[in-house]
Structure formats: structure tokens, C-alpha cells
DSSP file (Angstrom, degrees, kcal/mol; ACC not computed):
  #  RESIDUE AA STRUCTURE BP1 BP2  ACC     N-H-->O    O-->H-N    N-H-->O    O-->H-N    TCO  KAPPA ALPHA  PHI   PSI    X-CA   Y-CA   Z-CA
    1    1 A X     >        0   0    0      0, 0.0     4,-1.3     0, 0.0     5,-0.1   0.000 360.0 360.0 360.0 -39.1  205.3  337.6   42.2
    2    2 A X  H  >  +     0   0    0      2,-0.2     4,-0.5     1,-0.2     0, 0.0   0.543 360.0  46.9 -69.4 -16.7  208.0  340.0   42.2
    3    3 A X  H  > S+     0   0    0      2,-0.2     4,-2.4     3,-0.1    -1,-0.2   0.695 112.5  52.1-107.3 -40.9  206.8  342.3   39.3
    4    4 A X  H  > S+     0   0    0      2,-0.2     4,-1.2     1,-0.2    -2,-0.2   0.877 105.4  53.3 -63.8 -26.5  203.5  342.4   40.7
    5    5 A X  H  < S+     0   0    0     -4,-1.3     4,-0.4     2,-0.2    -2,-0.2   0.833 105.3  59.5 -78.0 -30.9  204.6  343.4   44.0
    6    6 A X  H >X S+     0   0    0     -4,-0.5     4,-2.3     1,-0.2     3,-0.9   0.835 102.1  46.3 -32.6 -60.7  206.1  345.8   42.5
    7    7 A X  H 3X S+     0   0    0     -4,-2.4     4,-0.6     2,-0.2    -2,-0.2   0.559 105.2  55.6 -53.8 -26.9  203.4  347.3   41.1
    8    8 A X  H 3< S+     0   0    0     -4,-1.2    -1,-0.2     2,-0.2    -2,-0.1   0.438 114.0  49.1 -87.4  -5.4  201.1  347.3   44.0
    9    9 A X  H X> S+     0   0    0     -3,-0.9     4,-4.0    -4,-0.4     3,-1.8   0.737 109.0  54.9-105.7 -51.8  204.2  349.3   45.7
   10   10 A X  H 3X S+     0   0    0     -4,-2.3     4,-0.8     1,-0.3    -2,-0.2   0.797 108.5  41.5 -48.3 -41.3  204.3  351.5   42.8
   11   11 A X  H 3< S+     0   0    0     -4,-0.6     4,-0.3     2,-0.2    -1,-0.3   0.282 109.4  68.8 -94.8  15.1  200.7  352.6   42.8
   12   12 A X  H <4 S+     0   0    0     -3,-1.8    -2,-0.2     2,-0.1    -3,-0.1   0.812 102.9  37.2 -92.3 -76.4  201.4  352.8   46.5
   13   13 A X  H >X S+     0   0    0     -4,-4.0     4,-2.0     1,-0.2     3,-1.6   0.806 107.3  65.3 -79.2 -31.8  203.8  355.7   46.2
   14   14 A X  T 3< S+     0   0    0     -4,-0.8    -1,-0.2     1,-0.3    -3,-0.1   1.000 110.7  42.8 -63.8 -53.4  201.7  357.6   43.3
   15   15 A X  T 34 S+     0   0    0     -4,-0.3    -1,-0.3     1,-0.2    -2,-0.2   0.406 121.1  38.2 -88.9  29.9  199.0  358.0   45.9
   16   16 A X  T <4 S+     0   0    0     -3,-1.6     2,-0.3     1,-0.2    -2,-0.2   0.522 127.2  13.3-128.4 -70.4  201.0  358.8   48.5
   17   17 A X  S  < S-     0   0    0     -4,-2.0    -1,-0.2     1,-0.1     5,-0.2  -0.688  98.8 -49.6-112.8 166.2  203.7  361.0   47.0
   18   18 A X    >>  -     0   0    0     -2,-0.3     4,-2.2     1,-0.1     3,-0.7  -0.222  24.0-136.9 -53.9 141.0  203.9  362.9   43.5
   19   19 A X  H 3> S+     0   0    0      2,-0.2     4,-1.4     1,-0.2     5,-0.4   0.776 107.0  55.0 -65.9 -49.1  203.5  361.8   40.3
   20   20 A X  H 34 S+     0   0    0      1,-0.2    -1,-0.2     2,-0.2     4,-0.2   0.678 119.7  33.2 -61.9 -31.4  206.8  364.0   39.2
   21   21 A X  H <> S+     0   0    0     -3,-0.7     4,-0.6     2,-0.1    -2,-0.2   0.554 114.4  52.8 -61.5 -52.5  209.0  362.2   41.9
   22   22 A X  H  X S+     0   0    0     -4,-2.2     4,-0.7    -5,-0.2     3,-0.4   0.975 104.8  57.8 -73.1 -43.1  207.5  358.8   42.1
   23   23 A X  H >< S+     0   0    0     -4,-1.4     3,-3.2     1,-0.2     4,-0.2   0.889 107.1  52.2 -28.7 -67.9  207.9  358.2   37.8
   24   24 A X  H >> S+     0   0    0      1,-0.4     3,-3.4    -5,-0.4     4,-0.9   0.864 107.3  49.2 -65.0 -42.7  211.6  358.8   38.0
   25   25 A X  H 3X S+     0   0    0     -4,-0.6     4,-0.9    -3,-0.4    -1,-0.4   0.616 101.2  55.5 -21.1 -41.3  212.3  356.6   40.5
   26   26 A X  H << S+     0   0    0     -3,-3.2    -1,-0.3    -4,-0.7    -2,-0.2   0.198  99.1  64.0-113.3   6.7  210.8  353.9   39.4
   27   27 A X  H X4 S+     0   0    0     -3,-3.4     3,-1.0    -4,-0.2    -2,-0.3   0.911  88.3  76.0 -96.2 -48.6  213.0  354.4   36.0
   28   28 A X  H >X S+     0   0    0     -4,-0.9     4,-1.7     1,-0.4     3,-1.4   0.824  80.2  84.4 -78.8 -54.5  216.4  353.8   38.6
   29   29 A X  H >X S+     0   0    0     -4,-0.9     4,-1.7     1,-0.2     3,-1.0   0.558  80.1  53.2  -4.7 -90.8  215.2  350.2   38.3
   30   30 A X  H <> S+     0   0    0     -3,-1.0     4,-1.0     1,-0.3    -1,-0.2   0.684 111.8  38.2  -2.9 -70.1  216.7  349.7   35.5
   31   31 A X  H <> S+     0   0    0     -3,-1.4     4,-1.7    25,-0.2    -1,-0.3   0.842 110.8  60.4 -86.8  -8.8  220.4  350.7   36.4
   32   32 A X  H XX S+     0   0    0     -4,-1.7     4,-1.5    -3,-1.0     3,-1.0   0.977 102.3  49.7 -64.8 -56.6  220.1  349.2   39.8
   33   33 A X  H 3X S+     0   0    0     -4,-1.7     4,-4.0    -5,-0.3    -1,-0.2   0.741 113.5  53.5 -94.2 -27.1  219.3  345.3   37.9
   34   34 A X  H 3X S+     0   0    0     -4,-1.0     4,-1.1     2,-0.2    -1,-0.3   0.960 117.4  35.9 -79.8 -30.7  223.0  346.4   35.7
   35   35 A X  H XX S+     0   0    0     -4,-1.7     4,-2.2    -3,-1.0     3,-2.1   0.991 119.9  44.5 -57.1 -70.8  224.8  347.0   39.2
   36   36 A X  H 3X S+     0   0    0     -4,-1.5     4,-4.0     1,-0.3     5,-0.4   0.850 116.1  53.1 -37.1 -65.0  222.9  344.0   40.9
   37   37 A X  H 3X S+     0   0    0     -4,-4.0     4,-1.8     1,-0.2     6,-1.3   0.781 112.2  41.5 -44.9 -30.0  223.9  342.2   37.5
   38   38 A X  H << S+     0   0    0     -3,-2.1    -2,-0.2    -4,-1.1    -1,-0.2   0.943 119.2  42.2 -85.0 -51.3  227.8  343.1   37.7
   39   39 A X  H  < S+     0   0    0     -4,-2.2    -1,-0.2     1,-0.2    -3,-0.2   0.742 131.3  24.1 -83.2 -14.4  228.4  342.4   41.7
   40   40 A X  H  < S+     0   0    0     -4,-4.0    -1,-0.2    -5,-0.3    -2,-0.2   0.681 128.0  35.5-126.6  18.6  226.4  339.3   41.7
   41   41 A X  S  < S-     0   0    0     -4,-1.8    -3,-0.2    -5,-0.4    -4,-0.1   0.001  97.9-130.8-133.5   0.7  226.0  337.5   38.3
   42   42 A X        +     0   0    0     -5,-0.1    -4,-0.2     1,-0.1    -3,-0.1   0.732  52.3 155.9  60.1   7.3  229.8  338.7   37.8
   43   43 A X        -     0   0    0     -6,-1.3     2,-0.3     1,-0.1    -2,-0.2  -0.235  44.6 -94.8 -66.4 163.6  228.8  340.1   34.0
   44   44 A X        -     0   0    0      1,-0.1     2,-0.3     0, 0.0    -1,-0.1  -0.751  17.6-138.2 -96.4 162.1  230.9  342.8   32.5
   45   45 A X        -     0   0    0     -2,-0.3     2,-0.5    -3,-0.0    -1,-0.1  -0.637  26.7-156.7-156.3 110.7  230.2  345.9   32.7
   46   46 A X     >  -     0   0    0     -2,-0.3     4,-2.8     1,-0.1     5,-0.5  -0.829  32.0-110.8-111.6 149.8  231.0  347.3   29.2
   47   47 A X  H  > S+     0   0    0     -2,-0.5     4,-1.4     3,-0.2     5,-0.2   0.807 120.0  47.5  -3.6 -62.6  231.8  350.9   28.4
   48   48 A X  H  > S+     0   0    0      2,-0.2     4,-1.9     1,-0.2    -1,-0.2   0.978 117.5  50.2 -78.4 -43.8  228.0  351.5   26.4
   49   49 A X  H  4 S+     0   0    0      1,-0.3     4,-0.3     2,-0.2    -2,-0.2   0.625 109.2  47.2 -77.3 -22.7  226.5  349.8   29.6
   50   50 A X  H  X S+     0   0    0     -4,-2.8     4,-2.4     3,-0.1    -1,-0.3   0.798 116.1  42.3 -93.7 -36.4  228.2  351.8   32.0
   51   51 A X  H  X S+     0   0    0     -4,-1.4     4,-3.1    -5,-0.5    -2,-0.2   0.898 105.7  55.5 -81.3 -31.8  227.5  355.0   30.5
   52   52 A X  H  X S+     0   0    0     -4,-1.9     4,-1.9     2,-0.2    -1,-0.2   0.744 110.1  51.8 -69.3 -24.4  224.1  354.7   29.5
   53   53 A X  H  4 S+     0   0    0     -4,-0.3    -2,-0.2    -3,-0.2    -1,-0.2   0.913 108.3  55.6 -82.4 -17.3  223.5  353.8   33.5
   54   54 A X  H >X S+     0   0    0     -4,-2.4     4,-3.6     1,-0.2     3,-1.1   0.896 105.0  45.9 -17.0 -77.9  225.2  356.7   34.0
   55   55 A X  H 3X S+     0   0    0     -4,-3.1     4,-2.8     1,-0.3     2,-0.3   0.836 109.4  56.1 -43.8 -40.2  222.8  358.8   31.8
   56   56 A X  H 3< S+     0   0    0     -4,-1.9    -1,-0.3     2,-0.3   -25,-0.2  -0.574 109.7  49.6-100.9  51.4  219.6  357.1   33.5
   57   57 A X  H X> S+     0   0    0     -3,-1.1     4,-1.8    -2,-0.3     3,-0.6  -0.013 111.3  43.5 -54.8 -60.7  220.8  358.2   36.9
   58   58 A X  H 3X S+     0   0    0     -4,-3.6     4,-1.0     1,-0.2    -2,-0.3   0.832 113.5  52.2 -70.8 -26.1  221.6  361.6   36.1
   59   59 A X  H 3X S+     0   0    0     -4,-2.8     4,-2.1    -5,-0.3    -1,-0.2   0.781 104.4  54.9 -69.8 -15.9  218.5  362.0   34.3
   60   60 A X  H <> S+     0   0    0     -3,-0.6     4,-1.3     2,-0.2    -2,-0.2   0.968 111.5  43.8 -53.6 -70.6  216.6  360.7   37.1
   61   61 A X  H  X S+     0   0    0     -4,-1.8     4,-0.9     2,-0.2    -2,-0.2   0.663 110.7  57.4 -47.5 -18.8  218.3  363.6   39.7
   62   62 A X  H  < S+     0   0    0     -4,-1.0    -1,-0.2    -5,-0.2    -2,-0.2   0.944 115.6  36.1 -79.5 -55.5  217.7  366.4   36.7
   63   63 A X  H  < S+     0   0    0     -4,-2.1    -2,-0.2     2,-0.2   -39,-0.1   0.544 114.9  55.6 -90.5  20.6  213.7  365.3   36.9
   64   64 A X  H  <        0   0    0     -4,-1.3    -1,-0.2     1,-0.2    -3,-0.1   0.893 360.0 360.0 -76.0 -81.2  213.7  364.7   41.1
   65   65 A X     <        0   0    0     -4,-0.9    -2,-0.2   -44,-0.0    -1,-0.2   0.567 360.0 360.0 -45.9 360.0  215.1  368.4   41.6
């Protein structure tokens, strides 16, 4: 239910705002579920795991601007 709602939110924002803007966004997913995992499922948070959400943040803010 949750991935489909997603999706209906997702094609939501494409016709609402730009294509070039909504995409990256919708990558942040990704390190948001490693945060969510570390403060509430109490995994660790390794070194490769941290940096790579690292990367997929700041590459999100290089293709926003």
C-alpha cells in the first residue's frame, strides 16, 4: 500500500513541479530508509554505508541547484 502510494504521490509532483527537481528527490529515499534504519531498527551504521548516503545526498543538492 505504501509503495503504491508512493507512486500516485510521485506522479503527483511530476505534474505539478519539474521533472529535473522532482527525480532527485525521490532518489533521497533511499538514504532517508539508512537514517530511519539506524534511529529506529538500531543497525549500524558502517563507514561504506555512511558515506555512500553521504554521496546520494550531495548528489541530490548538485542536480536540485
Amino acid at each position: 500500500m505504501a509503495t503504491g502510494l508512493s507512486w500516485i504521490f510521485y506522479f503527483k509532483a511530476l505534474q505539478v513541479g519539474q521533472v529535473s527537481q522532482v527525480a532527485p528527490l525521490d532518489k533521497l529515499s533511499v538514504a532517508l530508509a539508512i537514517v530511519l534504519s539506524v534511529v529506529f531498527l538500531e543497525e549500524k551504521l558502517t563507514l561504506q554505508t555512511g558515506v555512500g548516503a553521504g554521496l546520494i545526498v550531495i548528489g541530490t543538492l548538485v542536480l536540485i541547484r
